[in-house]
C-alpha positions in Angstrom: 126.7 75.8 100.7 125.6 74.0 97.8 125.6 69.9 98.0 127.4 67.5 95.7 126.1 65.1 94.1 127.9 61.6 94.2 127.9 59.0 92.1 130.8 57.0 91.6 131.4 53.6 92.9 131.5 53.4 96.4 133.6 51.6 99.1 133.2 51.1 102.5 135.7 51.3 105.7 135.6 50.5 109.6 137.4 53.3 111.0 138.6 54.3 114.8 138.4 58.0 115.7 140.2 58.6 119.0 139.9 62.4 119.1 136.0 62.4 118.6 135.9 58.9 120.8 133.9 56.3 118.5 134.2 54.0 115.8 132.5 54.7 112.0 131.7 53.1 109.0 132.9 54.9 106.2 131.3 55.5 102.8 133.9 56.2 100.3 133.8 57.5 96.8 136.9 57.8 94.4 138.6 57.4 97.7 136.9 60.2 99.8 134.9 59.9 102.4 131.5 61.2 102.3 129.1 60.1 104.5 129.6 57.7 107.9 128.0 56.2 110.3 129.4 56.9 113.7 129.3 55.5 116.9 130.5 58.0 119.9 131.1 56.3 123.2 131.4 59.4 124.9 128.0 60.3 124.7 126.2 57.2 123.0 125.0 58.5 120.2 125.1 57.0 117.1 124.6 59.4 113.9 124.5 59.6 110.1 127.1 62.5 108.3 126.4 63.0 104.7 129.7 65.8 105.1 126.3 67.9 102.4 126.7 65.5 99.7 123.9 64.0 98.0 124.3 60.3 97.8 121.9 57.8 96.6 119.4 56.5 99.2 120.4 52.8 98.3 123.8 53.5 99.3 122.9 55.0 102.5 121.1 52.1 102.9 123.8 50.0 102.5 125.9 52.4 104.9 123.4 51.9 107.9 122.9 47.8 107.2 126.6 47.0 107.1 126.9 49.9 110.2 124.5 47.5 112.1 126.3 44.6 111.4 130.0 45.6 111.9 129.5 48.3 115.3 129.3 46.2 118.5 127.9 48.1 121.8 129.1 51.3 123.2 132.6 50.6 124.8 131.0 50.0 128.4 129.1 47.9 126.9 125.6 49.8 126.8 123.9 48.6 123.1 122.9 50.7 120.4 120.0 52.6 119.8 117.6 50.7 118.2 114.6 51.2 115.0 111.5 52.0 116.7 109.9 50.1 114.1 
């Protein structure tokens, strides 16, 4: 599968996923998503999707700052992974 290249101005969303468990931030272009940050309660894990689309690195970094800042802890309250730096 060949990757997209994205490059349009970008949007972000907080939104609730009750089939896969978890809570993401969304990084939108012309109204798509295509890449997240998602947090899944039922197994704690807390992953980057880039859906194969290449996206600037500044606005992944953008993605995973405002991720940190808007996703509390894991429903029972265990916190997120942290940087091991």
């Amino acid at each position: 599968m060949k990757s997209k290249i994205i490059s349009a101005p970008f949007d972000m969303q907080v939104a609730s996923e009750v089939i896969r468990d978890g809570l993401g931030v969304e990084l939108l272009a012309d109204g798509e998503v295509v890449a997240e940050v998602f947090r899944c309660d039922a197994n704690h894990s807390l992953v980057l999707n880039t859906f194969g689309n290449d996206i600037p690195l500044v606005e992944i970094e953008r993605l995973i700052s405002r991720a940190r800042n808007r996703l509390d802890a894991f429903e029972d309250g265990t916190p997120l992974p942290v940087s091991a730096e």
